[in-house]
Each structure stands twice: as structure tokens, then as C-alpha cells.
C-alpha positions as CSV (number, residue, x, y, z in Angstrom):
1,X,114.0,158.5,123.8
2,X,113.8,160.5,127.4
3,X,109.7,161.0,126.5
4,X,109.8,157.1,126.5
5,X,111.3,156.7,129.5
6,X,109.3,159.5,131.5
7,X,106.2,158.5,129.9
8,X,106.9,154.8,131.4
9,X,108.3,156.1,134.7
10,X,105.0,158.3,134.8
11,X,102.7,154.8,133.9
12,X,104.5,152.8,136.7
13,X,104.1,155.3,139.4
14,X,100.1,156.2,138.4
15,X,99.6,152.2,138.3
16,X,101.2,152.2,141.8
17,X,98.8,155.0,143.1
18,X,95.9,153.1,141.8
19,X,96.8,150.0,143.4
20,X,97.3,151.5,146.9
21,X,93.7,153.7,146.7
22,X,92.3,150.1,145.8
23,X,94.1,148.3,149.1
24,X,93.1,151.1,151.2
25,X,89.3,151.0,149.8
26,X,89.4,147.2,150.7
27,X,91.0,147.7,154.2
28,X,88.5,149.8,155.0
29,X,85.6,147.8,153.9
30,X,86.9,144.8,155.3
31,X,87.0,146.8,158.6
32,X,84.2,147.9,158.4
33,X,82.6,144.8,158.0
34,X,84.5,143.5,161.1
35,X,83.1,146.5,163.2
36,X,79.5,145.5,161.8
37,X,79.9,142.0,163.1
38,X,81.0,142.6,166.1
39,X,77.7,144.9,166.5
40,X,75.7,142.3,166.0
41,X,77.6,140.0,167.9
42,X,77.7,142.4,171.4
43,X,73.4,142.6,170.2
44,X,73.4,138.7,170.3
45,X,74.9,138.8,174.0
46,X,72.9,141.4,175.0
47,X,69.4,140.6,173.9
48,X,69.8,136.6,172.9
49,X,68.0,135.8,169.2
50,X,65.1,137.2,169.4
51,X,63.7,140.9,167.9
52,X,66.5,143.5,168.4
């Protein structure tokens, strides 16, 4: 009976691991994505549309 309950304890805790690695992997891209736009946003100011 204690295996069960260890071996659920241990399923709930890995499950909550892999769900915070996957947040942080989106947070990142997400921000990352923000950063790229605002790139090519400060290269729109700068330049206008044309070739940059």
C-alpha cells in the first residue's frame, strides 16, 4: 500500500516538473518573440519600409 502511495506522490510531483519546464519554455519564446518585434519595429522608425 505505501508503494502506491509513493509511486502516486512521485507521478504528481514529476507531472508538476513537466508542466513548469513547459511554462517556462513558452515564456521564453513568447518573449522572445516580443523582443524580435520590437526590433523590427525600432528598424521601421529608423529606416521607414524600405530595404533594411
Amino acid at each position: 500500500m505505501e508503494y502506491a502511495v509513493v509511486l502516486l506522490l512521485a507521478s504528481v510531483l514529476v507531472g508538476g516538473l513537466v508542466v513548469f519546464i513547459v511554462e517556462a519554455g513558452l515564456r521564453r519564446a513568447r518573449s522572445m518573440t516580443a523582443r524580435d518585434e520590437q526590433e523590427i519595429n525600432e528598424l521601421h522608425r529608423r529606416y521607414g519600409e524600405g530595404r533594411w
